[in-house]
Backbone of each chain as ProteinMPNN parsed JSONL, in Angstrom:
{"seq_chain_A": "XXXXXXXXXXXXXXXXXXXXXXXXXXXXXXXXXXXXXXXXXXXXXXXXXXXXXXXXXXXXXXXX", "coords_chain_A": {"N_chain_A": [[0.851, -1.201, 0.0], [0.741, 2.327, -1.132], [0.872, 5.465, -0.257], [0.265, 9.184, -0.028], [0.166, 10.878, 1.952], [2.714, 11.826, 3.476], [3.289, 13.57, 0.904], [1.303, 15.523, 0.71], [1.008, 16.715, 3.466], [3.413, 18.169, 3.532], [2.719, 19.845, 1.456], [0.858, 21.6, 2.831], [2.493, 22.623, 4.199], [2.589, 21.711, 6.828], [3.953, 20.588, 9.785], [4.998, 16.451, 10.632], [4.521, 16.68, 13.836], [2.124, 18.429, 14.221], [0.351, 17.472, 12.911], [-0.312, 14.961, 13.977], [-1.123, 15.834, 16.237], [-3.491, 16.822, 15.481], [-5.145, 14.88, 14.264], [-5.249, 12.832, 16.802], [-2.797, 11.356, 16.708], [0.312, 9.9, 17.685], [3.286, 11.799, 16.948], [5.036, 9.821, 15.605], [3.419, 8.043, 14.627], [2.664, 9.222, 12.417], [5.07, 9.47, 10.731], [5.552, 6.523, 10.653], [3.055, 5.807, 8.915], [3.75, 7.384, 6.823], [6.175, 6.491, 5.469], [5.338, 3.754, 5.1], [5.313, 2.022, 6.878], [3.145, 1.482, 8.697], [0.241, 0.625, 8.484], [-2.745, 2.651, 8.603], [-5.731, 2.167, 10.484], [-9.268, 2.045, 8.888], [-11.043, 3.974, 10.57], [-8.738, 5.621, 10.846], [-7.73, 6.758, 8.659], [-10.288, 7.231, 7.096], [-10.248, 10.151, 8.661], [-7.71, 10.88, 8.278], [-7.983, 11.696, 5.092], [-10.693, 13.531, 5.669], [-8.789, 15.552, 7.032], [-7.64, 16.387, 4.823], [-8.971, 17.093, 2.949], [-10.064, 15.271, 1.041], [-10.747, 12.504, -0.338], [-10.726, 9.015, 0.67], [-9.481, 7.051, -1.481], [-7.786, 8.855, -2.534], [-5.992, 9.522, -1.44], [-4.525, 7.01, -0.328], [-3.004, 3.897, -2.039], [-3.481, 0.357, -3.571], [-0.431, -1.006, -3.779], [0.599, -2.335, -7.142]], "CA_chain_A": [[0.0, 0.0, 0.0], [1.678, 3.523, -0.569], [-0.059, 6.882, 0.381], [0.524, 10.431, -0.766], [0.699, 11.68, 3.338], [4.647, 13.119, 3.301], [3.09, 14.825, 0.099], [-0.116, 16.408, 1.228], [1.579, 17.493, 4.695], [4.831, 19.172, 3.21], [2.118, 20.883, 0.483], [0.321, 22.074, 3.626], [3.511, 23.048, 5.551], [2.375, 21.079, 8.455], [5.169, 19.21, 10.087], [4.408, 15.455, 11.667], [3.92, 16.712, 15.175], [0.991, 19.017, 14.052], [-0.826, 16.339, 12.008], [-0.298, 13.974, 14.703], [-1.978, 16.299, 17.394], [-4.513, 17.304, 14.795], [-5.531, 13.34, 14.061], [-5.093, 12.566, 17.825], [-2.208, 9.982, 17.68], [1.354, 10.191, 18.142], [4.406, 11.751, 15.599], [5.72, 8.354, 15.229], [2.57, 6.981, 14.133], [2.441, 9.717, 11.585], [6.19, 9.156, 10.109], [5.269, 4.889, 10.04], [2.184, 5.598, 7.782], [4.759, 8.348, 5.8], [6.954, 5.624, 5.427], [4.401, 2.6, 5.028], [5.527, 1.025, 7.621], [2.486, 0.977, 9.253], [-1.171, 0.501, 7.821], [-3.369, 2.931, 9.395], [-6.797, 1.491, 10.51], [-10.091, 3.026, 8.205], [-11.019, 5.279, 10.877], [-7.734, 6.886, 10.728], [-7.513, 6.771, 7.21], [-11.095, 8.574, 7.322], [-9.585, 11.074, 9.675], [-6.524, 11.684, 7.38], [-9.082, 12.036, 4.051], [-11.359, 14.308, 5.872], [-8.236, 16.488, 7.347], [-6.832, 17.155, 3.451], [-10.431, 17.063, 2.158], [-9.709, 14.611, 0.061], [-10.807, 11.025, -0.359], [-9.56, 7.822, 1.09], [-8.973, 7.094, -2.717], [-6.931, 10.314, -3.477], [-4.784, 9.459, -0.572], [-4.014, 5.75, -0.395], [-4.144, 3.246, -2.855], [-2.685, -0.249, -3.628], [0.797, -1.197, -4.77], [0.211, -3.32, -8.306]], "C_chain_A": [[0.888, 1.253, 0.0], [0.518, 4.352, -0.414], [1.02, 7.999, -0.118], [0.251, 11.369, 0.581], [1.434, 12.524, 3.442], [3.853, 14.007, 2.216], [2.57, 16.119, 0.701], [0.248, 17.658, 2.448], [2.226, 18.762, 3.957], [3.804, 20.277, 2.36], [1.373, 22.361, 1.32], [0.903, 23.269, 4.311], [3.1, 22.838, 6.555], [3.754, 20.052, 8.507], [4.03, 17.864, 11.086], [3.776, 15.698, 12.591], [2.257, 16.978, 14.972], [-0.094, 18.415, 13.605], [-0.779, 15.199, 13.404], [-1.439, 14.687, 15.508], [-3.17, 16.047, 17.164], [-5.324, 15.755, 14.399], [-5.6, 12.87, 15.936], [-4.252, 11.254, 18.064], [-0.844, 10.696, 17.681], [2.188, 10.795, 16.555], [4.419, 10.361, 14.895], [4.586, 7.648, 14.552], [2.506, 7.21, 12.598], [3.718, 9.352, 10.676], [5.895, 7.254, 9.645], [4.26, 4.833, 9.089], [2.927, 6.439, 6.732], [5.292, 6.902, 5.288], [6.481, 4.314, 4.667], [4.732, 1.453, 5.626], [4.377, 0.101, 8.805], [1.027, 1.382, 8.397], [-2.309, 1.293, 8.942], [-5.215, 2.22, 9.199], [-7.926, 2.31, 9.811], [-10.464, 4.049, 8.857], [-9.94, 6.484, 10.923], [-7.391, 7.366, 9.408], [-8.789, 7.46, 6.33], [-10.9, 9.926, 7.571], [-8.77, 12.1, 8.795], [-7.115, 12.324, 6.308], [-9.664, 13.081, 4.445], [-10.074, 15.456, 6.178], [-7.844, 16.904, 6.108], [-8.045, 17.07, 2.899], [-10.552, 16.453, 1.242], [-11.005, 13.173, 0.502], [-10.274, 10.143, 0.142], [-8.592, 7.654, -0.655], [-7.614, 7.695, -3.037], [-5.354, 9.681, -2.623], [-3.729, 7.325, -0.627], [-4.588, 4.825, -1.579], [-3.072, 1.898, -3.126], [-2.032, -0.824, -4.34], [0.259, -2.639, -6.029], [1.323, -3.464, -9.063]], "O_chain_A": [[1.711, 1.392, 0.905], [-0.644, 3.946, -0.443], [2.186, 7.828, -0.476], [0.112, 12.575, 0.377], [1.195, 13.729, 3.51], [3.706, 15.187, 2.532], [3.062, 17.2, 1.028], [-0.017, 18.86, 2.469], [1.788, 19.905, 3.82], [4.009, 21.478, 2.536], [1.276, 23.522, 0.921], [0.415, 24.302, 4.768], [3.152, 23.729, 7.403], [4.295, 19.237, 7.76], [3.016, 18.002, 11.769], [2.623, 15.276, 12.682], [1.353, 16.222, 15.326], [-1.264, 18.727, 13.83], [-1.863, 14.616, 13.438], [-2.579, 14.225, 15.481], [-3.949, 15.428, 17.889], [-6.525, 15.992, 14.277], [-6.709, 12.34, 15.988], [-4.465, 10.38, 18.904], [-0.796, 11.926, 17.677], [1.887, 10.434, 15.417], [3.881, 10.005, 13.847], [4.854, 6.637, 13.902], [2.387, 6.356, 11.719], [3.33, 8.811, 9.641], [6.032, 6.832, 8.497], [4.351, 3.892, 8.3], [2.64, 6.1, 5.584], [4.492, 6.267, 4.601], [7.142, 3.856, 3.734], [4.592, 0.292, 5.244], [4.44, -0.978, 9.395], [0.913, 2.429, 7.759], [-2.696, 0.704, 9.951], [-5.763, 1.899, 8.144], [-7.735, 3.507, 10.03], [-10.421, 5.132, 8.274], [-10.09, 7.703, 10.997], [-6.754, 8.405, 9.23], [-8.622, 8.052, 5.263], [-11.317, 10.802, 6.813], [-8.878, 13.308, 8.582], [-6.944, 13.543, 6.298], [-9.373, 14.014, 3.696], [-10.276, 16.469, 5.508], [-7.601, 18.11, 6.166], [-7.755, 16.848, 1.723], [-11.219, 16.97, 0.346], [-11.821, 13.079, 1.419], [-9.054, 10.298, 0.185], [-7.444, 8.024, -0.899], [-6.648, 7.194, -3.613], [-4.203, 9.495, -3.016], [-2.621, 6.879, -0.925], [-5.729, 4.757, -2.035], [-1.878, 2.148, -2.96], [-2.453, -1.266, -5.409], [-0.327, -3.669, -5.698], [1.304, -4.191, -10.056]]}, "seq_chain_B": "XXXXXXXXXXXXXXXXXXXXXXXXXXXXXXXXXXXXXXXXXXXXXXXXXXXXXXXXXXXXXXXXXXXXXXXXXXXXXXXXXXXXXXXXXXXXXXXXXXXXXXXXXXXXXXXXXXXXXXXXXXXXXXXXXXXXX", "coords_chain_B": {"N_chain_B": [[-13.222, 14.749, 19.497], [-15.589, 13.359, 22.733], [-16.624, 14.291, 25.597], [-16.495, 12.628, 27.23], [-15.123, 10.092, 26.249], [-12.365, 11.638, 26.366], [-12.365, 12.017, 29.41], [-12.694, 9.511, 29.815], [-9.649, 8.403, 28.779], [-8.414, 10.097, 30.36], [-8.609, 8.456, 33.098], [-7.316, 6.091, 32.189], [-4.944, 6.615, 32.421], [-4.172, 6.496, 34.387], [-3.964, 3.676, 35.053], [-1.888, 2.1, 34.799], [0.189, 2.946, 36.47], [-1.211, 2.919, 39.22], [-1.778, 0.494, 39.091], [0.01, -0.718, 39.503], [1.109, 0.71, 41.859], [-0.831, -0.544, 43.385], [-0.014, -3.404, 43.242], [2.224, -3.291, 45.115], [1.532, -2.422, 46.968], [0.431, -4.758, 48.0], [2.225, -6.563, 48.266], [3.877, -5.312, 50.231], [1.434, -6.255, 52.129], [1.598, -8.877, 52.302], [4.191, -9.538, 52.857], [4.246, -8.676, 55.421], [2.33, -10.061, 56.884], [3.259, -13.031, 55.98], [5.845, -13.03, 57.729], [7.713, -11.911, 56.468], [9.203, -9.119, 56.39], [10.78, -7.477, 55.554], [11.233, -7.939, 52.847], [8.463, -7.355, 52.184], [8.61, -4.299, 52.45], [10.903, -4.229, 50.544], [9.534, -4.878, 47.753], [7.677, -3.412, 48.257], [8.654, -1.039, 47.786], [10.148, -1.142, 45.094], [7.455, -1.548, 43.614], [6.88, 0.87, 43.646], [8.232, 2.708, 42.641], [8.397, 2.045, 39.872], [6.191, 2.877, 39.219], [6.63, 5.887, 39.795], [8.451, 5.82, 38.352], [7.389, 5.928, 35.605], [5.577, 7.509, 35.649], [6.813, 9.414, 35.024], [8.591, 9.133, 33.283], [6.668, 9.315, 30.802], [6.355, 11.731, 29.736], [8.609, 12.141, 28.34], [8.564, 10.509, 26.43], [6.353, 9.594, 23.53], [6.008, 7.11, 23.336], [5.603, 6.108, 25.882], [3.655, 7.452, 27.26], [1.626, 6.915, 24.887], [1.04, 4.3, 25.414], [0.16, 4.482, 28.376], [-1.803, 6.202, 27.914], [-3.8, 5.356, 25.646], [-4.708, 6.385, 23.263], [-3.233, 5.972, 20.798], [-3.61, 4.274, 18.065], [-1.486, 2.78, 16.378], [0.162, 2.108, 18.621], [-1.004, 1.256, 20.603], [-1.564, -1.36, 18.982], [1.144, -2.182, 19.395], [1.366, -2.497, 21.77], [-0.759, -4.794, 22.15], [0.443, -6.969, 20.6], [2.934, -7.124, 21.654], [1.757, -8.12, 24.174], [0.557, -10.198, 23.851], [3.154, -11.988, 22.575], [4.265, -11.822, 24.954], [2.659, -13.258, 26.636], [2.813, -15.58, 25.186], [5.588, -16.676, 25.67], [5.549, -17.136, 28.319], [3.509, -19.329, 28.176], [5.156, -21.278, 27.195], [7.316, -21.235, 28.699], [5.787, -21.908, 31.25], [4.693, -24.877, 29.894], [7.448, -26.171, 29.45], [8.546, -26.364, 32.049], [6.616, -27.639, 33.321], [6.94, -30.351, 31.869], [9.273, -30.967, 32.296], [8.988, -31.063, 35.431], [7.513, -33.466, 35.617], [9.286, -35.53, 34.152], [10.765, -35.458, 36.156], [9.542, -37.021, 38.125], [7.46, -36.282, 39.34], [4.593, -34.836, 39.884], [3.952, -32.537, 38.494], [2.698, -30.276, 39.341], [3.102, -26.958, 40.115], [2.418, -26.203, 37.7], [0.556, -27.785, 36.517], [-1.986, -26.404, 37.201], [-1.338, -24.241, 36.147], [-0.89, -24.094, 33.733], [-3.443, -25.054, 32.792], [-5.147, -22.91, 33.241], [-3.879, -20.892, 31.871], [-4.944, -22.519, 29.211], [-8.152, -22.775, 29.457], [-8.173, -19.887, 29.829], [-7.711, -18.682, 27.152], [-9.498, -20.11, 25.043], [-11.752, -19.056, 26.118], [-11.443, -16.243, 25.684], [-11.428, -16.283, 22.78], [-14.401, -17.379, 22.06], [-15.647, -15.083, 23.492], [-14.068, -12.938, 22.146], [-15.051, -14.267, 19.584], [-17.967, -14.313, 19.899], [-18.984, -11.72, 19.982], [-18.302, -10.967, 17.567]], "CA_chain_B": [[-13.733, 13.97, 21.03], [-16.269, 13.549, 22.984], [-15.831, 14.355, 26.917], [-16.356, 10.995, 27.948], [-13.572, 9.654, 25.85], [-11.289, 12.543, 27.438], [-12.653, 11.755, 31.241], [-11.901, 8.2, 29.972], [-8.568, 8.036, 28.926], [-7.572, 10.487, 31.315], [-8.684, 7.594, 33.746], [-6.648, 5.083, 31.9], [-3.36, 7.067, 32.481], [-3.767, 6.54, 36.314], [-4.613, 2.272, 35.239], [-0.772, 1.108, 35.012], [0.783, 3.193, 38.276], [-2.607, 2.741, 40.192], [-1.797, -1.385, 39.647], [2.295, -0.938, 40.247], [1.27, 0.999, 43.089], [-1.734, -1.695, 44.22], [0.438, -4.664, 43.512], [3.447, -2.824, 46.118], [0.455, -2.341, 48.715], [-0.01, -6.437, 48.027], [3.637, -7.149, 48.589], [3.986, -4.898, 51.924], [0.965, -6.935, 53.184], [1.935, -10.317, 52.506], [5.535, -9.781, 53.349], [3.954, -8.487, 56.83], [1.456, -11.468, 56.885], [4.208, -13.94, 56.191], [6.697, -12.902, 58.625], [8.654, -11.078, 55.789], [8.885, -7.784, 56.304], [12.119, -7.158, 54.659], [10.466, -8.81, 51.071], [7.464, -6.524, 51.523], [8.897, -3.381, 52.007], [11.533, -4.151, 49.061], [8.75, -5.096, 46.656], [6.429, -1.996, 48.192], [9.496, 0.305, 47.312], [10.223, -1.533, 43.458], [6.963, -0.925, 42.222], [6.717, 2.371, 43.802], [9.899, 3.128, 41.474], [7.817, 1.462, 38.59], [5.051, 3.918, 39.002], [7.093, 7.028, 39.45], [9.178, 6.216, 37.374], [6.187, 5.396, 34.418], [4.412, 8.847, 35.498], [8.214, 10.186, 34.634], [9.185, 9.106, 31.214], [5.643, 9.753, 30.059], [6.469, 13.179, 29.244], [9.436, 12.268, 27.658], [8.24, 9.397, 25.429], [5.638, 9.058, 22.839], [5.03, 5.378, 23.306], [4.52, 5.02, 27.057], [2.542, 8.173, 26.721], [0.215, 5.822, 24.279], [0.56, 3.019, 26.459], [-0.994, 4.992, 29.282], [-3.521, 6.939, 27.71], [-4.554, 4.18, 24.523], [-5.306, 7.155, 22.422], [-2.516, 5.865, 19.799], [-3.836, 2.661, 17.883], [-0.245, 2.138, 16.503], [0.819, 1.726, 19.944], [-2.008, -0.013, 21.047], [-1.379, -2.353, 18.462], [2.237, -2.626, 19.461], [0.84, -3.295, 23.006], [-1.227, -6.068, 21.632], [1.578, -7.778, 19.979], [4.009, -7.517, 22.733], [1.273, -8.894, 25.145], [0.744, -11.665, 23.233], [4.309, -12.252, 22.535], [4.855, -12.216, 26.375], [1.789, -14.338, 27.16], [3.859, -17.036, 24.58], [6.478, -17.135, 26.109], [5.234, -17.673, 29.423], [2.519, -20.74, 28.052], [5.797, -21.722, 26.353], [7.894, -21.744, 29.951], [5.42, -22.858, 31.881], [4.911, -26.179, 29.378], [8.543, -26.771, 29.455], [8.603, -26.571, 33.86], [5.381, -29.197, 33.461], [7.861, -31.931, 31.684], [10.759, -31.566, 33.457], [8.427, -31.717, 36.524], [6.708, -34.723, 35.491], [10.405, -36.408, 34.284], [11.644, -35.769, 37.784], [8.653, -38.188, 38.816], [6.553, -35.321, 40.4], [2.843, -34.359, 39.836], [3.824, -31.453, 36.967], [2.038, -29.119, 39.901], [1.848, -26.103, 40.073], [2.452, -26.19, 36.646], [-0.446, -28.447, 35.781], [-2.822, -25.59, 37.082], [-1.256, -22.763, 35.336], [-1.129, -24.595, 32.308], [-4.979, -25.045, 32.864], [-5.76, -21.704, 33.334], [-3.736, -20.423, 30.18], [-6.006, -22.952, 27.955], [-9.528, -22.255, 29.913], [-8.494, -18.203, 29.054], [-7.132, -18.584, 26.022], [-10.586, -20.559, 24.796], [-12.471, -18.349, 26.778], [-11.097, -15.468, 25.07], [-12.181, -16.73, 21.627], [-15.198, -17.353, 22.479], [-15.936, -14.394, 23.811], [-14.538, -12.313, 20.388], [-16.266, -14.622, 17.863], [-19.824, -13.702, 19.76], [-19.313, -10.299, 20.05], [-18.161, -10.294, 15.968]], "C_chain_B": [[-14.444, 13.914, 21.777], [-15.422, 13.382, 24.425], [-15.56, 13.185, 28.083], [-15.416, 10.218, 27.345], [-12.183, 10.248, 26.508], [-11.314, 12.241, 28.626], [-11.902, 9.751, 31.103], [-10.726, 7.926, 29.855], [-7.657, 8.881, 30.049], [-7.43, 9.811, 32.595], [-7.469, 6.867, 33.865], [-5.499, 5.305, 32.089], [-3.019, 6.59, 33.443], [-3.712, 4.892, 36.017], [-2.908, 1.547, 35.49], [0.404, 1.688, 36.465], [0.011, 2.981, 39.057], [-2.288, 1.334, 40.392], [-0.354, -0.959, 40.134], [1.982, -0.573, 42.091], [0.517, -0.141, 44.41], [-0.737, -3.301, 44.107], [2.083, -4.313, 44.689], [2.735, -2.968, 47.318], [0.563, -3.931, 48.79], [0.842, -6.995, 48.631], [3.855, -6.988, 49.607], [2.941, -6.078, 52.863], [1.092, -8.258, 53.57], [2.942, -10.325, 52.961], [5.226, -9.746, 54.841], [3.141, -9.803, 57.479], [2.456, -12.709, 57.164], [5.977, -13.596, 56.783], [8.027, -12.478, 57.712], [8.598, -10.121, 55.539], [10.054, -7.013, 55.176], [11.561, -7.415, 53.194], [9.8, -7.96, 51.012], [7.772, -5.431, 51.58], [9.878, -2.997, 50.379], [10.542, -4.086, 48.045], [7.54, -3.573, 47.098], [7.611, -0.765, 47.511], [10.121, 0.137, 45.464], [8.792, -0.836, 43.075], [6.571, 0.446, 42.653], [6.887, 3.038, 42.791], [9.064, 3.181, 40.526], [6.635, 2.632, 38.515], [5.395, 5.348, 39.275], [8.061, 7.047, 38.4], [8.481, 6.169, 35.479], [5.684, 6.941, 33.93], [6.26, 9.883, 34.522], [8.205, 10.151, 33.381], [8.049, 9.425, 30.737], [5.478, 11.145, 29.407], [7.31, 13.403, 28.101], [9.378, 11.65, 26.207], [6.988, 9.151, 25.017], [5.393, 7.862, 23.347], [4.939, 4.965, 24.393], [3.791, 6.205, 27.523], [1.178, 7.392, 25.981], [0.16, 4.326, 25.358], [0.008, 3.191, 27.122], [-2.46, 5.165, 29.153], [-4.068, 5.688, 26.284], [-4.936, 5.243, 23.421], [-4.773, 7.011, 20.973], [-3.331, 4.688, 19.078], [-2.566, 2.286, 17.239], [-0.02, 1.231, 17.701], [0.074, 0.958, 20.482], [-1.838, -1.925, 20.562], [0.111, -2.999, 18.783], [1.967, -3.322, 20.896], [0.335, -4.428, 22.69], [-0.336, -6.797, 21.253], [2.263, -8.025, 21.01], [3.302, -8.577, 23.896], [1.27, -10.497, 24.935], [1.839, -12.86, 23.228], [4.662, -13.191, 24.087], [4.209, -13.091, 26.856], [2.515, -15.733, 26.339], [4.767, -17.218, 25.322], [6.226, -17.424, 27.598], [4.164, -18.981, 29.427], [4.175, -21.317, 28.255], [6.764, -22.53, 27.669], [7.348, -22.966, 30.867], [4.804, -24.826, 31.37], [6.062, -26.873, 29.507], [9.005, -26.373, 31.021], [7.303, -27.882, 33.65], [5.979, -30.153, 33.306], [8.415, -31.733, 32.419], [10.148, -32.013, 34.973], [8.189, -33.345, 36.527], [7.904, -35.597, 34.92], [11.094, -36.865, 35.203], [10.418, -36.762, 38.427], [7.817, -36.939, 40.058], [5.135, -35.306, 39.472], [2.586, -33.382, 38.747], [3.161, -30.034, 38.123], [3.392, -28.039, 40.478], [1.615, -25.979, 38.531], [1.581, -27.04, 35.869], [-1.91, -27.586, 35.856], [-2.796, -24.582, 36.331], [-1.23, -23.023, 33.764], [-2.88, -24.413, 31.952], [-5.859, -24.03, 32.662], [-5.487, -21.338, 32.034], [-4.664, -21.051, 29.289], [-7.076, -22.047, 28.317], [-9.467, -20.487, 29.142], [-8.707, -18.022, 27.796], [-8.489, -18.997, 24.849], [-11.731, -19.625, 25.079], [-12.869, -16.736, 26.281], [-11.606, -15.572, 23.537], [-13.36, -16.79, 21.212], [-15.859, -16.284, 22.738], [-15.696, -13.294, 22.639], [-15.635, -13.014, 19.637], [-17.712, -14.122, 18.671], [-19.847, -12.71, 19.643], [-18.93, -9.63, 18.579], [-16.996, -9.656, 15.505]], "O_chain_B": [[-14.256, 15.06, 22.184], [-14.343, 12.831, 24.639], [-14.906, 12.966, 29.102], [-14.781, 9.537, 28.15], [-11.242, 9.62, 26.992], [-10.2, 12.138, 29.139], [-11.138, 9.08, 31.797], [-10.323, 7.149, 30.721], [-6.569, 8.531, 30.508], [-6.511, 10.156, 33.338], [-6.724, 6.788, 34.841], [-4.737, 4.343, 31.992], [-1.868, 6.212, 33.659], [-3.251, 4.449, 37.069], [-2.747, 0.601, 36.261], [1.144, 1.004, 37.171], [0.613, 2.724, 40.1], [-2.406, 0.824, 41.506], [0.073, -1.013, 41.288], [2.352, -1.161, 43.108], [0.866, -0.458, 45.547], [-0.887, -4.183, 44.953], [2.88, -5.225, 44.905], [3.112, -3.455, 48.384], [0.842, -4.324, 49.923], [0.587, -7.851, 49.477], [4.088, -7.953, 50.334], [3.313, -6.651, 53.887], [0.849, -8.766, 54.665], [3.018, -11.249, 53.771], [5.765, -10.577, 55.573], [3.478, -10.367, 58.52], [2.518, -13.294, 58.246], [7.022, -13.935, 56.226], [9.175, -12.657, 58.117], [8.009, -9.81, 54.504], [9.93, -6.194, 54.266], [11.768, -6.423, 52.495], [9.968, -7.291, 49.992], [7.267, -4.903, 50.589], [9.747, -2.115, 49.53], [10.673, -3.099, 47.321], [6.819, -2.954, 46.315], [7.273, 0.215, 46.847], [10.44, 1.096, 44.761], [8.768, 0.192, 42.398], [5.887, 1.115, 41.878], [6.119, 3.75, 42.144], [8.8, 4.315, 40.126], [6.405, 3.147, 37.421], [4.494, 6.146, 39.016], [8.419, 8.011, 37.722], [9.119, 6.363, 34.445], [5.479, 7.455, 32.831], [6.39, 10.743, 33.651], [7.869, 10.998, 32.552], [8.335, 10.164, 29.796], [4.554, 11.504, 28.677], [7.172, 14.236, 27.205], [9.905, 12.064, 25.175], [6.267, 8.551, 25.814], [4.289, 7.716, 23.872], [4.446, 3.854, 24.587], [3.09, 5.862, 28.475], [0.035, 7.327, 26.434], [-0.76, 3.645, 25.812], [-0.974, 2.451, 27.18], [-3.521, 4.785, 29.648], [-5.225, 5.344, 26.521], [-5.631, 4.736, 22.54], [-5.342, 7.552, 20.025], [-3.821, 4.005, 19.977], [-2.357, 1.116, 17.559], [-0.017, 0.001, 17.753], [0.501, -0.124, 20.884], [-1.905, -3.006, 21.147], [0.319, -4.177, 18.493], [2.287, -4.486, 21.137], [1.095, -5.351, 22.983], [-0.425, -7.763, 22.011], [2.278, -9.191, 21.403], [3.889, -9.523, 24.421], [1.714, -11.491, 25.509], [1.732, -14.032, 23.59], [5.031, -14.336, 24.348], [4.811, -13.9, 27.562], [2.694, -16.792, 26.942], [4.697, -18.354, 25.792], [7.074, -18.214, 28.014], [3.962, -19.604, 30.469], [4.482, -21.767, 29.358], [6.971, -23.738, 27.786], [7.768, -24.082, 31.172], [4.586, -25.737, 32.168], [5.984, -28.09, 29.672], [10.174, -25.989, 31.014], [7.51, -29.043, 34.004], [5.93, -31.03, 34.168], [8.208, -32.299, 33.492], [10.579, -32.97, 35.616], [8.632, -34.185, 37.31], [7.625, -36.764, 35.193], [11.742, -37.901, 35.357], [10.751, -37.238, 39.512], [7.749, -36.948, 41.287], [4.968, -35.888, 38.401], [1.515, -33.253, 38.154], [3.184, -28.883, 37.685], [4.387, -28.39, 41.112], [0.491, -25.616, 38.185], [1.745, -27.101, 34.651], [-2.82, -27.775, 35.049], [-3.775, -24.007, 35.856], [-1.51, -22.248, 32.85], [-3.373, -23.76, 31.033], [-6.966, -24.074, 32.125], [-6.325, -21.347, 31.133], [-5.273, -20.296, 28.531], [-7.185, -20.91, 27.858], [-10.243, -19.981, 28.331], [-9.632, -17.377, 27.303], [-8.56, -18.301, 23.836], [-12.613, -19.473, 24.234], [-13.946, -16.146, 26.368], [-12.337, -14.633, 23.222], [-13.619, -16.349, 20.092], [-16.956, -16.327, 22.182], [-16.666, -12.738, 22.125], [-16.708, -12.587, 19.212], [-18.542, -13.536, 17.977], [-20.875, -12.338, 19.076], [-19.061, -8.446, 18.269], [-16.955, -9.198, 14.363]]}, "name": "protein", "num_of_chains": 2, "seq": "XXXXXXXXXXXXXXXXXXXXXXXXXXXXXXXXXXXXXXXXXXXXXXXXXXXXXXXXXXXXXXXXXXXXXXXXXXXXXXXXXXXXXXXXXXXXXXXXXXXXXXXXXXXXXXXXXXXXXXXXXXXXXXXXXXXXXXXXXXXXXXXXXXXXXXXXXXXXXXXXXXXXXXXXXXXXXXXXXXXXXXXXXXXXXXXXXXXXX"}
């Protein structure tokens, strides 16, 4: 699965911390879904969609 | 958030020094109970440690910050895993203390109850997801 997160942020000029607060989980959680190290669960992946006004779609989608 | 999620996890912060501190009260009274006083003050003054020292790093560290409060599901999930992990390796011990018991020509006890219990939960646990879906 990749995601377009690191993009969206940096386009924003939000750093990690701020998206982390702003989602309610940790930096680190935010850098492991940057990364794709970690698979965030649909409500957070709601969460993230609704914070860039986007789509789940727009944002994640999977590797082929 | 709603304020009952906030009132709740701000609960859950107090749930792992609140036990360190209740399983230190446990230790003082049994050590006093069983004519070891020396044992229960040591073990009342360890997890003291364990629970100031918990409320401590929590400031410093993201992840026992989420361990406290649960508000991470990363971390949650890393909790889950590790528990698991640790609950293996303790079936895993206490199966391999059952033989050697029961090679030395003993009974396998206590290790034939705690074995017992781990299944009964472990079943119990299953059970209890699949109905709830």
């Amino acid at each position: 699965m990749r995601n377009r997160v690191r993009a969206l942020r940096q386009e924003r000029g939000l750093s990690q911390a701020t998206l982390a607060v702003a989602l309610g989980v940790s930096r680190q959680t935010i850098n492991s879904i940057e990364t794709g190290r970690y698979l965030p669960s649909l409500p957070l992946a709601l969460a993230i969609a609704r914070h860039f006004d986007l789509i789940v779609e727009e944002i994640f989608d999977v590797d082929e | 958030m709603s304020t009952n999620d906030t009132r709740r996890r701000s609960t859950q912060q107090w749930a792992v020094p609140g036990f360190a501190v209740a399983a230190g009260i446990a230790y003082l009274i049994a050590g006093i109970a069983g004519d070891e006083i020396g044992f229960g003050i040591f073990g009342f003054a360890l997890m003291l440690t364990v629970a100031v020292g918990v409320l401590a790093v929590r400031r410093r560290s993201e992840t026992v910050q989420g361990l406290l409060d649960r508000r991470d599901e990363r971390i949650v999930q890393i909790d889950l895993k590790a528990t698991a992990f640790a609950g293996s390796v303790v079936i895993a011990a206490v199966l391999i203390a059952f033989i050697v018991e029961i090679a030395r020509g003993n009974d396998g006890s206590p290790y034939t109850a705690l074995g017992a219990i781990g299944g009964v939960a472990y079943l119990a646990s299953v059970i209890w997801n699949r109905v709830r879906g």
